[in-house]
N, C-alpha and C positions, 0 to 999 in steps of 0.2 A: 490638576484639573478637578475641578468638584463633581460630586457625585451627578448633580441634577443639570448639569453643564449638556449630554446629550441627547435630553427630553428638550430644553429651554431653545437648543440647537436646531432640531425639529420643530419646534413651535415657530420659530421666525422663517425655517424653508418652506414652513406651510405655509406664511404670508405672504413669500413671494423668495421664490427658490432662484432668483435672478441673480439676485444680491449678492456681490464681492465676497470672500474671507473676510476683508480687512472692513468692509462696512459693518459683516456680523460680528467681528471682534470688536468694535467700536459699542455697538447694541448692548455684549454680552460681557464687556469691559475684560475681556483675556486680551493676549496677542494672536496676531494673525499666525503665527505659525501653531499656536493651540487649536484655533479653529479648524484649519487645512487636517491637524494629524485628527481631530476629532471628527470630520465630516471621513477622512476617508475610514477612519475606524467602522462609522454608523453605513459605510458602505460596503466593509468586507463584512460586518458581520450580518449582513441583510436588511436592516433597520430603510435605507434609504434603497428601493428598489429602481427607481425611475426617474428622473427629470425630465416636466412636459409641461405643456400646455393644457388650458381648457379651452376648446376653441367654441366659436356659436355654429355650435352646428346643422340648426337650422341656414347658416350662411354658406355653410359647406356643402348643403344640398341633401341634407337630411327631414324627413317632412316628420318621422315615426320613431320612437324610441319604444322595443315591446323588451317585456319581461317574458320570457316566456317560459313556462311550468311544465316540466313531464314527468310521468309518474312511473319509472320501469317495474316491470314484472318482478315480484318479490324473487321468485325463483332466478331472477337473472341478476339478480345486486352482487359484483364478486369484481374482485382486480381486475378479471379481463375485458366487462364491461368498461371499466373505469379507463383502462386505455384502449379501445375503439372511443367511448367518448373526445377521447384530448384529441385521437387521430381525426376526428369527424369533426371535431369544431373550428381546427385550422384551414376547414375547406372555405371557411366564414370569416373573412378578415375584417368585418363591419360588425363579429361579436366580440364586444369588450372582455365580457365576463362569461364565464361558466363553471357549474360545481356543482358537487353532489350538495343537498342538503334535505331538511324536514320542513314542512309545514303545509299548511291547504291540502293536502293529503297529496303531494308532491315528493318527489324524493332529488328533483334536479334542478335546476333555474341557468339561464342563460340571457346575459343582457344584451340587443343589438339595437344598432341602429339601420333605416334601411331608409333610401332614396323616396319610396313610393309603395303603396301598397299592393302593388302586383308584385313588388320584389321581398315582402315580406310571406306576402304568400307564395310564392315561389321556394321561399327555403321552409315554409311548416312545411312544406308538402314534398321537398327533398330527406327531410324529416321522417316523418311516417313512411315514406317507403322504404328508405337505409334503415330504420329500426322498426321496421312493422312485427316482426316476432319478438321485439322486446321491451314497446313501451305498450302501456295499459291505459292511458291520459297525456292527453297535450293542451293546456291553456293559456291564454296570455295576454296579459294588460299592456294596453295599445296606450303612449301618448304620442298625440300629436303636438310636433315643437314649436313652440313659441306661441300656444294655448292654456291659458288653464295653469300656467306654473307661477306657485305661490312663493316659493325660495329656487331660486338659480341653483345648477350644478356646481358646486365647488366644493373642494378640500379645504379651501382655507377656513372653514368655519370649527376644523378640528383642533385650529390652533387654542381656540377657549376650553376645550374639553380638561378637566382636570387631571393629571399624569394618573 
């Protein structure tokens, strides 16, 4: 199995993770049972975390997609903040994403989708009260879907990206 055999592997699941073994051994000119041991390798070793869809989810009944920024208390950044956060964002099954990070003078980001903007406001604001002794700043870039979007949401466009 050649070295760049499960970068090139990922690059066609990024085009469309539908596809057979035997269609990507056909692509990547191994045999199918190369592919099969090679996708599950790329899957115990964490490489392939998910198989999903991108759905439109404005059709799904999503009107808002917010990024939303908070900024905790320097005095409070420590492990145990970090799991109250994971416990607190599973009460949010409409946020995709969440993590600590830097920038905009932010130290956290959280990506959700939400129905309506009563329901978005509805969770800043479950928000600041479960962390009102520990965050300093809450902001958040509002899109509304199927406005204003100049490239669609996808993964497949990583598949160009060079390894």
């Amino acid at each position: 199995m050649g070295k760049d055999l499960p970068q090139r592997l990922l690059r066609e699941l990024l085009k469309n993770s539908k596809r057979s073994d035997r269609d990507l051994a056909k692509i990547l000119k191994v045999s199918q049972p190369t592919i099969t041991r090679a996708r599950h390798r790329l899957e115990k070793n964490g490489m392939i975390k998910d198989y999903t869809i991108i759905p439109d989810f404005k059709k799904m009944g999503f009107e808002i997609l917010a990024l939303n920024f908070v900024k905790i208390r320097s005095n409070f950044l420590s492990s145990e903040t970090d799991e109250k956060a994971r416990k607190f964002v599973t009460k949010f099954p409409n946020s995709i994403f969440a993590s600590r990070g830097e920038g905009l003078g932010m130290t956290g980001v959280s990506i959700s989708f939400y129905k309506n903007y009563s329901e978005y406001h509805q969770s800043l604001n479950q928000l600041r009260i479960d962390w009102k002794d520990l965050i300093e700043d809450v902001q958040s870039f509002m899109i509304s879907l199927g406005e204003g979007e100049f490239k669609r949401f996808s993964l497949t466009y990583l598949k160009n990206v060079p390894p």
